[in-house]
C-alpha positions, 0 to 999 in steps of 0.5 A: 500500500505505501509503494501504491501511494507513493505512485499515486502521488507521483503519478496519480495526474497522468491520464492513464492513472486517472482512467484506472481510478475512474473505472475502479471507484464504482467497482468499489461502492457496489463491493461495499453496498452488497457487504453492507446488504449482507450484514443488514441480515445480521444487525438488523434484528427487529423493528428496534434495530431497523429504526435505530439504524435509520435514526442513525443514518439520518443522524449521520448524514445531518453532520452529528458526530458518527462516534456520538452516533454509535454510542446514542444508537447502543444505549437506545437499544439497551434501555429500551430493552432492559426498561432503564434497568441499567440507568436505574442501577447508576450504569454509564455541515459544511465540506472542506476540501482542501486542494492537495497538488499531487506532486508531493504529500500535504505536508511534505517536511511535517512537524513534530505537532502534525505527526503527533495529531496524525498518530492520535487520530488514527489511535483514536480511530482504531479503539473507538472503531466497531464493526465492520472494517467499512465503518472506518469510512465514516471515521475517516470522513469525519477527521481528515476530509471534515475536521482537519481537511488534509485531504478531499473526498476524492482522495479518500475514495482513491485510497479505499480503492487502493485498500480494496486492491491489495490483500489485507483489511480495510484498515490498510486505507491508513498507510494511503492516507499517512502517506498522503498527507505527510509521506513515509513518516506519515504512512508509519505512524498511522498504520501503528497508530490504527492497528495498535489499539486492536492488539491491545484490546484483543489482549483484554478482552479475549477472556471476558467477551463471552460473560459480556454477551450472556449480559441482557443489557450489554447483548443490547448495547452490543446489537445496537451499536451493530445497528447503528455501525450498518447506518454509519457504512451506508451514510458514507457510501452513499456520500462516496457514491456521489463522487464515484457515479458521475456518469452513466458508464460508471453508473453502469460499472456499479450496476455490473459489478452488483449483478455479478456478485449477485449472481456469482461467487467470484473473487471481488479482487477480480471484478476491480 
């Protein structure tokens, strides 16, 4: 992924990488819309979980902060399931895209601050995130295109593209963006920073998950943050879709690419 962004900002103008990246972003959105169909079979688990998902996706696409979103969708989901039980027992806009010249990363000599903020938005980033690997979209949109504005919307679509080309999670968007934003450095501290969190966590909670699930109240804060995670991932794709679905061509890669996961068992690799 890092020798992919560094071809991207080194090439990433030339006709041919643009015509590579046109057709690949639809190809990506229907691969995320029919994940996003499969997993609705799962975290939608009745009429709670079904108006929960679309309270949280209208919640989302308002500008309300998808970590304040997450957290509102499972505590909704566990009060009204346990009546308040729990919390009677004393229990717990506007776009800004700021043009990147892709001849060099956003900020090619970074200071000590711009790093250290980078490295802390992806640790923050991958130990509040839940679910699956696409609501980290959502969280991606949220700090770097919306709050800190080191990168655009296109940009973001390009690096998803590039994690679904090349094998591993999702989570391997960060290396892209990290180098982006502040070359080599970059793409080192954010690849720590969101991977980090996982290791530390796993470790910790590996022994207590099954007791934690047997819990009435937290199996229902569980399936509603499940919920509300699904209204995160459609919420974004729907934004990225936008930038992705500019003519009837790419219109039609989309449509392609749903049919033949429909319809087949192949690879998505292949289809992009």
């Amino acid at each position: 992924v890092l020798a992919l962004a560094w071809a991207y900002v080194r090439y990433g103008r030339t006709p041919a990488v643009g015509g590579l990246l046109y057709g690949i972003k639809p190809v990506v959105v229907a691969i995320v819309v029919w994940a996003l169909v499969g997993l609705a079979r799962t975290a939608i688990k009745g009429w709670l979980t079904g108006v929960v998902a679309a309270a949280a996706l209208a919640a989302y696409l308002l500008g309300v902060s998808e970590l304040a979103v997450l957290a509102a969708g499972g505590l909704l989901v566990m009060v009204v399931r346990t009546g308040g039980g729990w919390l009677r027992r004393g229990g717990p806009h506007a776009l800004t895209l700021a043009p990147l010249a892709l001849g060099e990363p956003r900020f090619p000599d970074p200071t000590g601050g711009q790093l250290l903020q980078l490295f802390l938005t992806f640790l923050k980033i991958g130990a509040v995130l839940y679910g699956s690997g696409y609501v980290l979209l959502a969280f991606l949109r949220g700090d770097f295109v919306e709050r800190l504005g080191w990168i655009t919307q296109t940009q973001l679509l390009d690096a998803v593209s590039i994690g679904q080309v090349t094998p591993g999670p999702v989570f391997t968007t960060a290396t892209f963006i990290g180098y982006t934003v502040a070359g080599i450095p970059g793409a080192l501290l954010a690849t720590l920073g969101i991977f980090l969190p996982s290791f530390v966590l796993v470790g910790l909670l590996t022994r207590i998950v099954d007791r934690i699930r047997d819990r009435a109240w937290s199996a229902a804060f569980l399936d509603g943050i499940n919920a509300t995670a699904l209204a995160l991932m459609a919420g974004v794709t729907a934004q990225l879709a936008r930038t992705a679905l500019v003519d009837p061509l790419t219109i039609g890669l989309a449509a392609l690419a749903l049919l033949l996961q429909w319809r087949t068992k192949l690879n998505t690799a292949w289809f992009i």
